[in-house]
C-alpha positions as CSV (number, residue, x, y, z in Angstrom):
1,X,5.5,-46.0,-118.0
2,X,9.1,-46.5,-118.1
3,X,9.4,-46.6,-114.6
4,X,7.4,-49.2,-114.3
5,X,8.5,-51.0,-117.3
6,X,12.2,-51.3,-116.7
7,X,11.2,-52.3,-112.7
8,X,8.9,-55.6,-114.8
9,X,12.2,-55.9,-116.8
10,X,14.9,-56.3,-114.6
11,X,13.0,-58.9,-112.7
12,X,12.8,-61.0,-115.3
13,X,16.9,-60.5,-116.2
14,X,17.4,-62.3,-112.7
15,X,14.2,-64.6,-113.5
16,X,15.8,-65.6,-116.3
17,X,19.2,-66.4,-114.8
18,X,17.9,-68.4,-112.0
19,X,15.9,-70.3,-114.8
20,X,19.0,-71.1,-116.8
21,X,20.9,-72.5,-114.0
22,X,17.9,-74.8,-113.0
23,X,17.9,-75.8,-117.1
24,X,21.3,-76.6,-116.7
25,X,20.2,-80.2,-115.0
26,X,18.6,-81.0,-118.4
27,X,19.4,-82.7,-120.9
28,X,20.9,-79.3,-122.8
29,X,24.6,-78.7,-123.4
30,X,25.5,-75.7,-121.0
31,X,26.7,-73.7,-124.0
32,X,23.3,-73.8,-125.4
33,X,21.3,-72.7,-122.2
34,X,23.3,-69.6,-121.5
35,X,23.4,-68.9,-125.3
36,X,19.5,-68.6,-125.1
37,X,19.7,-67.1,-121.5
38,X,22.3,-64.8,-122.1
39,X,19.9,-63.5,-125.2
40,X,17.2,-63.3,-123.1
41,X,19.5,-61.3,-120.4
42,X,20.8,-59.3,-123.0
43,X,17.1,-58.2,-124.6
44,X,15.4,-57.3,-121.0
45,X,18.3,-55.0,-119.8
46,X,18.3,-53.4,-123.3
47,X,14.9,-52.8,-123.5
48,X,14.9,-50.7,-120.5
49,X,17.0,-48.4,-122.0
50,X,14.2,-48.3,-125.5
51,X,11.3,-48.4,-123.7
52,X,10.5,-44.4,-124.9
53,X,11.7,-45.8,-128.6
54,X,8.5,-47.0,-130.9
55,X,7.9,-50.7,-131.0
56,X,9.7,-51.2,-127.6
57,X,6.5,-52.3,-125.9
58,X,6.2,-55.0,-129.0
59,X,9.6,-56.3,-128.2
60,X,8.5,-56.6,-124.8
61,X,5.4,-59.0,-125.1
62,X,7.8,-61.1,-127.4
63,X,10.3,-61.8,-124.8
64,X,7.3,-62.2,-122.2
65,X,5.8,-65.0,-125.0
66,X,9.7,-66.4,-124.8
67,X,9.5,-66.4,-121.1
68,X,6.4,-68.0,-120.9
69,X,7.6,-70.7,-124.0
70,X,10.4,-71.6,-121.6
71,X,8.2,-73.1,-120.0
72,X,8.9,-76.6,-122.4
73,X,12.3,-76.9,-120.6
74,X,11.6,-75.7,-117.3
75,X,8.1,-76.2,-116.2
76,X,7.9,-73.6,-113.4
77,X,8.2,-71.2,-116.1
78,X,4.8,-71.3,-117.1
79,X,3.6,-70.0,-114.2
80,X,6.7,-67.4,-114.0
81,X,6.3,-66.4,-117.1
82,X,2.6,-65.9,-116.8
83,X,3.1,-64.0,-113.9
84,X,5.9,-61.2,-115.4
85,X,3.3,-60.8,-118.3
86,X,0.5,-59.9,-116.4
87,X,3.0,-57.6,-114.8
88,X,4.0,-56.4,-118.4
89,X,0.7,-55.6,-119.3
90,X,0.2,-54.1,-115.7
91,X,3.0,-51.9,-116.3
92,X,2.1,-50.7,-119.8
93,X,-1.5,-50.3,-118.8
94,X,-1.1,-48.2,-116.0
95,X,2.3,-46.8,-117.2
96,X,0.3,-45.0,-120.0
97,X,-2.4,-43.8,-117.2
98,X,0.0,-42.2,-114.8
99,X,2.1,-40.6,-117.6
100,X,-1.4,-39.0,-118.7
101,X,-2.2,-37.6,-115.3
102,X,1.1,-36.1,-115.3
103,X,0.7,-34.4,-118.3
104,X,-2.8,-33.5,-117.3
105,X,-1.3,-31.8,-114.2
106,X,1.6,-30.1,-115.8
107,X,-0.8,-28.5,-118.4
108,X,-2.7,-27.4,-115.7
109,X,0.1,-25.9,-113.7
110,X,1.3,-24.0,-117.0
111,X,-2.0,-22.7,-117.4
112,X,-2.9,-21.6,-113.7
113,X,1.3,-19.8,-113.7
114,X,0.8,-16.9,-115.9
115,X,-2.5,-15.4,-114.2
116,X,-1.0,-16.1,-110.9
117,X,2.4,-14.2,-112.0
């Protein structure tokens, strides 16, 4: 799952740059944008690093209801933001799958090692 989840993560630290430059042709002050941008930065790359940590995943679908919310300034976002969270919950969701199956497989490779041995 981590894989997967720090992959959905990192796209949106480079989502969300490209999205403050375009907010920078508002009506915000500059400082402001990359204040909330550079939080935004901040939290995605971080979280890759806490994904195995618990509440991670719930700190996750907040910044993906931020990404989607930034949407009021920068209308594309919306859809971008919609799009990473699908991704989020494509990457939790099947994260937790594969990460079974491997321990599946690895409980079954211990078990079949000693009678082969």
């Amino acid at each position: 799952m981590r894989t997967l989840c720090a992959s959905t993560l990192i796209g949106e630290f480079f989502v969300i740059g490209f999205a403050g430059l375009v907010a920078m042709k508002g009506d915000l002050s500059q400082a402001v944008v990359w204040t909330v941008c550079g939080i935004g930065m901040l939290l995605s790359v971080l979280l890759c690093g806490m994904l195995s940590r618990p509440g991670a995943v719930q700190i996750g679908w907040a910044l993906q209801i931020g990404l989607i919310l930034s949407g009021l300034v920068v209308p594309m976002m919306f859809f971008l933001g919609a799009v990473f969270a699908g991704l989020w919950w494509c990457s939790v969701h099947y994260g937790r799958r594969i990460d079974e199956i491997k321990a599946r497989w690895a409980a079954q490779s211990e078990a079949t090692a000693p009678a082969e041995a």
